[in-house]
C-alpha positions in Angstrom: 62.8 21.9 -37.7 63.2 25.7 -38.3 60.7 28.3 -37.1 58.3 29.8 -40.2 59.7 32.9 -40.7 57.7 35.4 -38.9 57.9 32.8 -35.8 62.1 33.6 -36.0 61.6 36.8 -36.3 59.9 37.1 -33.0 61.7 38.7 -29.6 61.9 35.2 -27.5 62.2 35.5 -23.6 65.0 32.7 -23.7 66.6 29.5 -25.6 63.4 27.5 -23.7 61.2 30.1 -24.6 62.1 29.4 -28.2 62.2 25.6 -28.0 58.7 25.6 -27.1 57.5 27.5 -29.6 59.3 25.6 -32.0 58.0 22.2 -30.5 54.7 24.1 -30.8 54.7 24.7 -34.4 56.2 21.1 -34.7 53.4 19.7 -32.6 50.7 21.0 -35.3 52.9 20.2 -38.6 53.0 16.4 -37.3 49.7 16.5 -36.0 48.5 16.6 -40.1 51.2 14.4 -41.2 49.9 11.8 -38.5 46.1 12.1 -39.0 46.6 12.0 -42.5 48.7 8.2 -42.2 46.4 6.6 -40.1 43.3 8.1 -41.7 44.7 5.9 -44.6 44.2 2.6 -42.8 40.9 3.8 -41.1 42.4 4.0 -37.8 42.1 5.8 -34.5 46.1 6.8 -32.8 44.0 4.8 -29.6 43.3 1.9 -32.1 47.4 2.4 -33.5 48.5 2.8 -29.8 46.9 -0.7 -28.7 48.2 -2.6 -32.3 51.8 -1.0 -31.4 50.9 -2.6 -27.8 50.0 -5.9 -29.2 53.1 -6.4 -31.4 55.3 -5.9 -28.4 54.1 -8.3 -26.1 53.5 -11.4 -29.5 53.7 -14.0 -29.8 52.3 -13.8 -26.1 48.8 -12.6 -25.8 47.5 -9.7 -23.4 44.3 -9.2 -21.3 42.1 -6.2 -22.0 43.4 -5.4 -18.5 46.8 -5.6 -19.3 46.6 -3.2 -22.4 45.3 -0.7 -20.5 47.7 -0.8 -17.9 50.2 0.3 -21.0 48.2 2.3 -23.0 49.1 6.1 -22.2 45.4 7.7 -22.3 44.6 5.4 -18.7 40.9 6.7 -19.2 40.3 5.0 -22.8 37.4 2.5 -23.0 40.1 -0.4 -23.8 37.3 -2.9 -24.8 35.2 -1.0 -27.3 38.2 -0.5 -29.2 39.8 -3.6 -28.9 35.9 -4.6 -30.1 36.8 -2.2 -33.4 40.1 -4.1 -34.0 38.5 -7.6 -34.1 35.8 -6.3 -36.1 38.8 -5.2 -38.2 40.2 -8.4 -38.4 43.5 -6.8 -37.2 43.1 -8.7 -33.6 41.7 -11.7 -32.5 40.5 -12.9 -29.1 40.4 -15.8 -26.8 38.8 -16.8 -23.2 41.6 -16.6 -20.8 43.5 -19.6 -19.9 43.8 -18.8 -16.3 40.6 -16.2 -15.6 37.4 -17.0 -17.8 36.1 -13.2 -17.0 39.1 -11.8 -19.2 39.9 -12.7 -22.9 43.5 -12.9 -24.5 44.0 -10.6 -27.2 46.6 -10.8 -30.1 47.5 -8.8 -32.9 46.8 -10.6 -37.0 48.9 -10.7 -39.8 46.8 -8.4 -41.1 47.3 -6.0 -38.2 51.4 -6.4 -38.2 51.2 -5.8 -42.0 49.6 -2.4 -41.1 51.9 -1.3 -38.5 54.8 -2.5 -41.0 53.1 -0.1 -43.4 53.2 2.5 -41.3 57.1 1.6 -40.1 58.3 2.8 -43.6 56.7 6.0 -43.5 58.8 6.9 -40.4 62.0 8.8 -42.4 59.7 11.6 -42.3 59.8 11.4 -38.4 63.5 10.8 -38.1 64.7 13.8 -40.4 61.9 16.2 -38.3 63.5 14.4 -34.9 66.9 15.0 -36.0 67.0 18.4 -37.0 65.5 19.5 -33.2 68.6 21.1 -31.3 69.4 20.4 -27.5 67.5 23.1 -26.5 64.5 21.6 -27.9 65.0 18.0 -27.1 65.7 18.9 -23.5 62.2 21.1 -23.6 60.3 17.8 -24.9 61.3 15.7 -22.3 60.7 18.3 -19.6 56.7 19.0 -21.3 56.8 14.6 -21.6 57.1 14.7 -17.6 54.8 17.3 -17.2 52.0 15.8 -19.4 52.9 12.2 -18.8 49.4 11.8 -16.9 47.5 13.7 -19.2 45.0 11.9 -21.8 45.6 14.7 -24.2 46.2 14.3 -27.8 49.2 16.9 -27.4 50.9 14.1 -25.3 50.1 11.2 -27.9 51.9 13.4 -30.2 55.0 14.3 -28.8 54.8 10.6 -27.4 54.8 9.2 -31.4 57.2 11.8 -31.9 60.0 10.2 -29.3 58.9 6.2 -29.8 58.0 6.2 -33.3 61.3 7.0 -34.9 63.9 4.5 -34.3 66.6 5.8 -35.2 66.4 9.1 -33.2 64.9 7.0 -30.4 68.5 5.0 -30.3 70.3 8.6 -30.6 68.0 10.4 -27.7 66.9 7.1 -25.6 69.0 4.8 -24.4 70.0 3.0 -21.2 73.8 3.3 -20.3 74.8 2.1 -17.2 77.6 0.4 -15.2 77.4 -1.8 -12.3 79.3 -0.8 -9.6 79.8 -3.3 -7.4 81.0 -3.1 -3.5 81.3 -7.0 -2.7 85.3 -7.8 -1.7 85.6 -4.2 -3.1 85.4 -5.2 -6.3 85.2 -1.5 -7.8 84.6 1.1 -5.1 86.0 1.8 -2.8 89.5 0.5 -3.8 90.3 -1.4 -0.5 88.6 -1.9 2.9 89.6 1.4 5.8 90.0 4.2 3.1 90.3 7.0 3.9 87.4 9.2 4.0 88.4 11.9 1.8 89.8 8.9 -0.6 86.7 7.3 -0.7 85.0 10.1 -2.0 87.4 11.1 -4.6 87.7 7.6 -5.8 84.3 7.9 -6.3 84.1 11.8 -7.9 86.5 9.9 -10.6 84.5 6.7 -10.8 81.2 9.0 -12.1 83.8 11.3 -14.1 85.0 8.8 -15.9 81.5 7.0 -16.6 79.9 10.5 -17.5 82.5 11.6 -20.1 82.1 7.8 -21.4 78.4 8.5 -22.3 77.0 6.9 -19.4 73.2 8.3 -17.7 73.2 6.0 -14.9 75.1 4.0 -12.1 74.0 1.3 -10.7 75.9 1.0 -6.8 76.1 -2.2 -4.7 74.7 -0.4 -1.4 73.9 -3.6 0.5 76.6 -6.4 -0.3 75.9 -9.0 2.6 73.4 -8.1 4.9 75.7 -4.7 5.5 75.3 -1.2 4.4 77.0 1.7 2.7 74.9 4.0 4.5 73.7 4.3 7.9 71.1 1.8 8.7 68.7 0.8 11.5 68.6 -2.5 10.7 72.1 -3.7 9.3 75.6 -2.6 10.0 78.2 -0.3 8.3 80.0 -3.0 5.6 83.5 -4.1 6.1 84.8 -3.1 3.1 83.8 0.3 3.5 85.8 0.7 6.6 87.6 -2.2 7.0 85.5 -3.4 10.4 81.7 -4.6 10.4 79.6 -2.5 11.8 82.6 0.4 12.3 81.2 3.9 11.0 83.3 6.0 8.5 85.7 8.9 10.4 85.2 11.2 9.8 81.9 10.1 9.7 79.7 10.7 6.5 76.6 9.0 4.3 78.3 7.2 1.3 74.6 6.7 -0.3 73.6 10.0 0.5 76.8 11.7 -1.3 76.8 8.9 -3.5 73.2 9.9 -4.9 74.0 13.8 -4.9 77.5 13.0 -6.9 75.4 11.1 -9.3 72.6 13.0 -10.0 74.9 15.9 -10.2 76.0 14.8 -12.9 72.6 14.5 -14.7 72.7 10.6 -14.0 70.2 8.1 -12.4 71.3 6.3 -9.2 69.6 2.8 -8.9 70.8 1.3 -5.7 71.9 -2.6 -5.9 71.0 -4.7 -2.9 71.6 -8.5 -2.7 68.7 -10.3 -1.1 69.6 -13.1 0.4 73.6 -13.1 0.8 74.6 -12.9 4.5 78.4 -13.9 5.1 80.2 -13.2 2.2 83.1 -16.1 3.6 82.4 -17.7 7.0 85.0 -17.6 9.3 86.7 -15.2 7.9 84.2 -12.1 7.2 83.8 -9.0 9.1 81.4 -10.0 11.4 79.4 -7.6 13.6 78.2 -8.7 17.3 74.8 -6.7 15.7 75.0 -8.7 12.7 71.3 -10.2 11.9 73.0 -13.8 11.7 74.3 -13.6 15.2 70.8 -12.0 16.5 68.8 -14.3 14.2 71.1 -17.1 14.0 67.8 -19.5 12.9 67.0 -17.5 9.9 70.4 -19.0 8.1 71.5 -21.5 6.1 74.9 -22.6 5.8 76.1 -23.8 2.1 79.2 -23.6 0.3 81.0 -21.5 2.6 78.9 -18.5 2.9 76.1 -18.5 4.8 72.4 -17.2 3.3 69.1 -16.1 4.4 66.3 -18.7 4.2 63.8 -17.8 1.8 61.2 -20.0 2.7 61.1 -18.5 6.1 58.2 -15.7 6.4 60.0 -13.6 8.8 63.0 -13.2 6.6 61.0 -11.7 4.4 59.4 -9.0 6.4 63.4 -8.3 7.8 64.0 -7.9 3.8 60.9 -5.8 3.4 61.5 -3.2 6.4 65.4 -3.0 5.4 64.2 -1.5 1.8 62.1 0.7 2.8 63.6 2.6 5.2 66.0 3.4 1.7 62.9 4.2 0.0 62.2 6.8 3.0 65.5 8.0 3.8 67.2 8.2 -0.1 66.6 10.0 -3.6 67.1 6.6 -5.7 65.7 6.6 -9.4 65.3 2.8 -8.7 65.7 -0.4 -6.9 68.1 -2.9 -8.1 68.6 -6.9 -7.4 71.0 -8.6 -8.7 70.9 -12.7 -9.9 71.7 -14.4 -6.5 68.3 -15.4 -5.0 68.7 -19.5 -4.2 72.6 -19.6 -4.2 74.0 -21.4 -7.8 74.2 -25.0 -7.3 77.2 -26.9 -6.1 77.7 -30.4 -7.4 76.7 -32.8 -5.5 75.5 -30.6 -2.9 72.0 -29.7 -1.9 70.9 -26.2 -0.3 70.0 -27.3 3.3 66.2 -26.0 3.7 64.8 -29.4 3.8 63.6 -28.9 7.2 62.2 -25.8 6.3 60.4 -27.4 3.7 58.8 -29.9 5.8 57.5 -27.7 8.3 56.1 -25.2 5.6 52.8 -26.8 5.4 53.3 -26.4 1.5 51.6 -28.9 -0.9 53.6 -27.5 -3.8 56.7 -29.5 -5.0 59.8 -28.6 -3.4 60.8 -26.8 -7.1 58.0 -25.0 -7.0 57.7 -24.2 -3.9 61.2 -22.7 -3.3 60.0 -20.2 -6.7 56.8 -19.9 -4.7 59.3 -18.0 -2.0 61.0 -15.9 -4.4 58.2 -14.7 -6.5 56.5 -13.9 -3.0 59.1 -11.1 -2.3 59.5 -9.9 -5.6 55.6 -9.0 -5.6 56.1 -7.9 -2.0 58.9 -5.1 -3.3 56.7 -4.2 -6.1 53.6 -2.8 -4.2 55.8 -1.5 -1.7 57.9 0.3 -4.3 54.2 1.6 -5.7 53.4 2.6 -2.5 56.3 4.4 -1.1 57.8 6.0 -4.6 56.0 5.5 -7.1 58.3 6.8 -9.5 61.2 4.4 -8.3 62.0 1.6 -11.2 62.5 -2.1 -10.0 65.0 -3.9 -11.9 66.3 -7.8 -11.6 69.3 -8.5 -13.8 69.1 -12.2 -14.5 71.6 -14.8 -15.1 71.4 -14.9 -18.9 70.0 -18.0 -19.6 65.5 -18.4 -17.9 65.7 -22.5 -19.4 67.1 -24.5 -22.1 64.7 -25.3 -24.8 65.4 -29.0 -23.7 63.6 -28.4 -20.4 61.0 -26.5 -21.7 59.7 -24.9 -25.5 59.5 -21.9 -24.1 63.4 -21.5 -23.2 66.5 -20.4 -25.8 68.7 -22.6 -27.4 70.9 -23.1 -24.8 72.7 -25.5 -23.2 73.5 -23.4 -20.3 74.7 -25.5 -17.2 72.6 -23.7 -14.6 69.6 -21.6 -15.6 67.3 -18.9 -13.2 64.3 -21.0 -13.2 65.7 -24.3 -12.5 68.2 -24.0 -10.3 68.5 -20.0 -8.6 64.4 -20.6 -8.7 64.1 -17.3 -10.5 60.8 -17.5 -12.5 62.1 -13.8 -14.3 59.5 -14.3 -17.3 56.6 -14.5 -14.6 57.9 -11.1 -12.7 58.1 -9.4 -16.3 54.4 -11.0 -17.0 52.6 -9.8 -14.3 54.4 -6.4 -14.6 55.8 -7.0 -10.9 59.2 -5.3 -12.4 60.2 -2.9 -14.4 63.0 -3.8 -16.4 65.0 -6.7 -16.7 69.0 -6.9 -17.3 70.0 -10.3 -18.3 73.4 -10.6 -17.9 74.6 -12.2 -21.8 78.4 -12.0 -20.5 78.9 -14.5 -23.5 80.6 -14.3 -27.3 78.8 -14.6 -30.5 78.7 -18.3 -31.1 79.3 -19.4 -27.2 78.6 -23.0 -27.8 76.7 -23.4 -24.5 75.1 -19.9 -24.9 75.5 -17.8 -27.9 75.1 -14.0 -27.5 73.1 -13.5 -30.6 70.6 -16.8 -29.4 69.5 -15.1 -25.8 69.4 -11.5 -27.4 66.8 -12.3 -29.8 65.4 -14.7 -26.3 65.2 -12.2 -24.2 63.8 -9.3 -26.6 60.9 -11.9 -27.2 60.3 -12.0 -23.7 59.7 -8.8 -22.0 56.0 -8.5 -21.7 56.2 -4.8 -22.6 58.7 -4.2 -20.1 62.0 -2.7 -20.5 65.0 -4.9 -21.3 68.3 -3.7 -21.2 71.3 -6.0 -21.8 74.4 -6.9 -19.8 77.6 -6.4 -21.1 80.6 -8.1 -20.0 83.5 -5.8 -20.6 85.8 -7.2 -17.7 86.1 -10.4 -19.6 88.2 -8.3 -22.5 91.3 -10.2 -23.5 90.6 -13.3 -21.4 90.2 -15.3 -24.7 90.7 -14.9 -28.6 86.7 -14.3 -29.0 87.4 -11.2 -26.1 90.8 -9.8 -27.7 88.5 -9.5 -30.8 88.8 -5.0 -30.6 85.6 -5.6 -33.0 83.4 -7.5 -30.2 81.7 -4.6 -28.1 80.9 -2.5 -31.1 79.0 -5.7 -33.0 77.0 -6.7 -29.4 75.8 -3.2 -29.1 75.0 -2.8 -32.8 72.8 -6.2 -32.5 71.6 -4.8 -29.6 70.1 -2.1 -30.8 68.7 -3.8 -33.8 66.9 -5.8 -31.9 63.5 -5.0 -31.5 62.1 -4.9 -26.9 65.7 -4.0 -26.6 66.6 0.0 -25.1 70.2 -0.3 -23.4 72.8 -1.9 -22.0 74.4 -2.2 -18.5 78.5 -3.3 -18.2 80.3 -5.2 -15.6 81.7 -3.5 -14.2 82.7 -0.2 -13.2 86.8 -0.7 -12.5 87.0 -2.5 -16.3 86.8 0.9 -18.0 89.9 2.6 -16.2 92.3 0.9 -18.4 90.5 1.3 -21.7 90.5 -3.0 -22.5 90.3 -3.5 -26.5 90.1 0.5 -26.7 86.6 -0.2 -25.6 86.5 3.0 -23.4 87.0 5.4 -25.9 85.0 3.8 -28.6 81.9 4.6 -26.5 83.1 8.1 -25.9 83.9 9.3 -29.4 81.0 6.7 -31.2 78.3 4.8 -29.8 77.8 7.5 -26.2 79.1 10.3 -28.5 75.5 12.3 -28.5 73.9 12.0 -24.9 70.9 9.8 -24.5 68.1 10.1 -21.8 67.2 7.4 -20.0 64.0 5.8 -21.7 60.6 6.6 -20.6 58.6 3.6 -18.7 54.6 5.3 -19.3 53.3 3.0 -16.7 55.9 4.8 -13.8 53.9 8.1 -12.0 56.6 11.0 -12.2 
């Protein structure tokens, strides 16, 4: 939007100086245009912002608790107005299933018919989005930080302003990230016993390349199998970083810590990838340190399928897990934390994970099932508060195997007929992490073709984007599969997964596996996100419920 004229004809200190003031001037022209929409359907923006709340999370309902959690203004007497709503008939209520003192809450026909009303009227908002410059966009998010905490109506504003429009939203906020993955050196650093200054340079390319591509984060394997890229109390330096367990780099050096300083120098979020439960990558013939947790701890493992793995039904295994991520939450400048889909190991016909005895000595009355989710969701919520409490503005992300359940198992699951699924057999109960708001965002990894017959991209998209619980949900892309069939040779594929992607609703990114499949430019894939789709830099999208 253009200053009024006698605002352009001032003497500005500087470009920000100037942005603000335009923002400024912006700020009260949509102020009207926004008090004049919703004074049309008799409501208050705290009455909009709770609807706009409600829609998200349907057809699942939502505490009065769990709307104010997501609500910006944290100081808003959630209950009254949800009281005003139902009086409206654009809510209704219902005791809670699982706590009589609370009440479900879900948004009416007549309610989505508002906000569908209101939907159209957002052209005005794009064109007044689209015509902000750099400068000014780049000033916005900076004041968004600043106020982020504030109950103001200046932040519920320039909040509508961002969110509102979905068109500039996809433009301005999107997640674009690559995995980069560490395991058997997979994608950095090229082979085991680089060379330091190699190994850095590989990795000044690596974020090079995924910059110029569009991308605004990188997501780095930092603790592959009970080892570490970086200098750790607890766990050894990883053989494929120097070619010996437990060997430090010489000359000697932090990978994570120049890892996160090459990143963010390039205005990119680091999240740092750790596997939980993956101990010897390939027994017998891994890198193994006489330090190594499995040779100081032998008791804590279980053997199966040729690697050997943590047991997660053992307590103290879990407090080993807890202390090794937080001394990186201490020591490191990570945007976020980062787990990947191996919790129980995938199943192995005709074999069963050894932990029977485990099981038996647990004391549990639970089903074994259950009781094996029982010791996953236990250190998921544990890595949650201790996240919250040591950096509160560090994200926690899972990325899923694509498929939760079949719909054969349970009504709740896709349309699948996915061989292994997260809750069934890797005991991953993902929907109940994303319900209780124990993560942050979720990155199923859909590493499939439109009409897969056992899982069909455009079936677990629409899944998944149903299934956030007002979390975020950014989708896995799997660009190293290009050319391994004729649905992958397809040059059109990428571009019509990220288009559906980003028309579906609960849906603000994408993550690709992995890093070392852009180098060679598969299906022209490469450049089609540098010159189209990653063209116009994005930011990374705004989580309200994160403290700055």
């Amino acid at each position: 939007m253009s200053l009024e004229k006698d605002i352009s004809q001032q003497n500005f200190r500087n470009e920000n100086h100037k942005a603000v003031v335009n923002i400024i001037y912006t700020y009260h022209w949509i102020t009207e245009k926004i008090r004049g929409q919703l004074d049309e359907e008799d409501l208050t923006m705290q009455q909009f912002n709770i609807l706009r709340i409600l829609r998200g999370s349907d057809p699942e309902p939502l505490s009065t608790l769990q709307i104010r959690d997501r609500m910006l203004d944290k100081m808003s007497d959630t209950s009254r107005i949800v009281d005003r709503l139902l009086a409206k008939g654009l809510a209704s209520k219902k005791p809670s299933k699982t706590d009589k003192r609370l009440v479900e809450v879900k948004i009416t026909a007549k309610g989505k018919a508002i906000l569908a009303k209101l939907d159209k009227k957002s052209k005005v908002m794009d064109d007044l989005v689209s015509e902000l410059n750099e400068t000014e966009m780049k000033t916005l998010s900076k004041l968004l930080d600043k106020l982020r905490n504030s109950a103001g109506m200046l932040l519920m504003m320039l909040m509508w302003l961002v969110s509102f429009s979905l068109t500039a939203q996809d433009k301005k906020y999107e997640f674009r990230a690559a995995w980069v993955a560490t395991v058997d050196n997979i994608d950095w650093p090229s082979k085991k016993g680089l060379p330091v200054d190699s190994q850095k340079a590989e990795f000044v390319r690596l974020a090079d390349m995924h910059k110029m591509n569009g991308m605004n984060a990188l997501i780095v394997q930092i603790r592959p199998a009970t080892d570490a890229f970086y200098p750790s109390p607890y766990e050894p330096w990883s053989e494929w970083l120097t070619g010996t367990q437990g060997q430090p780099p010489a000359p000697y050096y932090d990978p994570l810590q120049f890892m996160i300083e090459e990143t963010h120098k390039r205005g990119m979020e680091f999240h740092a990838w750790c596997n939980p439960y993956r101990a010897d990558y390939l027994i017998g013939k891994s890198s193994i340190s006489p330090s190594h947790i499995t040779r100081v701890r032998p008791e804590w493992f279980l053997d199966y399928g040729g690697k050997r793995y943590f047991d997660p039904g053992n307590k103290a295994v879990q407090e080993y897990t807890i202390q090794v991520i937080k001394d990186v939450l201490e020591r490191y400048d990570v945007d976020g934390l980062h787990f990947d889909d191996y919790f129980y190991p995938y199943r192995i016909a005709g074999k069963e994970f050894p932990d029977a005895i485990s099981y038996a000595t647990s004391g549990t009355t639970l089903a074994r099932d259950d009781w094996r989710r029982s010791n996953v969701d236990s250190i998921i919520v544990r890595l949650h508060r201790l996240i919250r409490a040591e950096k509160p503005g560090c994200k926690f992300g899972i990325s899923p195997f694509g498929v939760w359940r079949n719909s054969d198992k349970d009504p709740m699951g896709s349309n699948t007929k996915a061989g292994q699924t997260n809750y069934d057999d890797l005991y991953a109960n993902i929907l109940l992490w994303l319900k209780e708001g124990w993560i942050d965002y979720v990155a199923p990894q859909l590493y499939w073709e439109f009409g897969h017959r056992a899982a069909p991209y455009e079936v677990l998209l629409d899944w998944w984007s149903k299934n956030t619980y007002g979390r975020h949900c950014y989708i896995g892309l799997g660009i190293y599969r290009a050319g391994s069939n004729v649905a992958w040779r397809d040059t059109t594929l990428l571009a019509r997964q990220i288009d559906a992607l980003r028309n579906t609703p609960n849906i603000q990114g994408a993550i690709y596996f992995s890093s070392k499949s852009f180098i060679n430019n598969p299906n022209g894939w490469s450049e089609m996100l540098r010159t189209k789709y990653y063209a116009e830099p994005a930011e990374t999208p705004i989580m309200p419920w994160l403290s700055k």
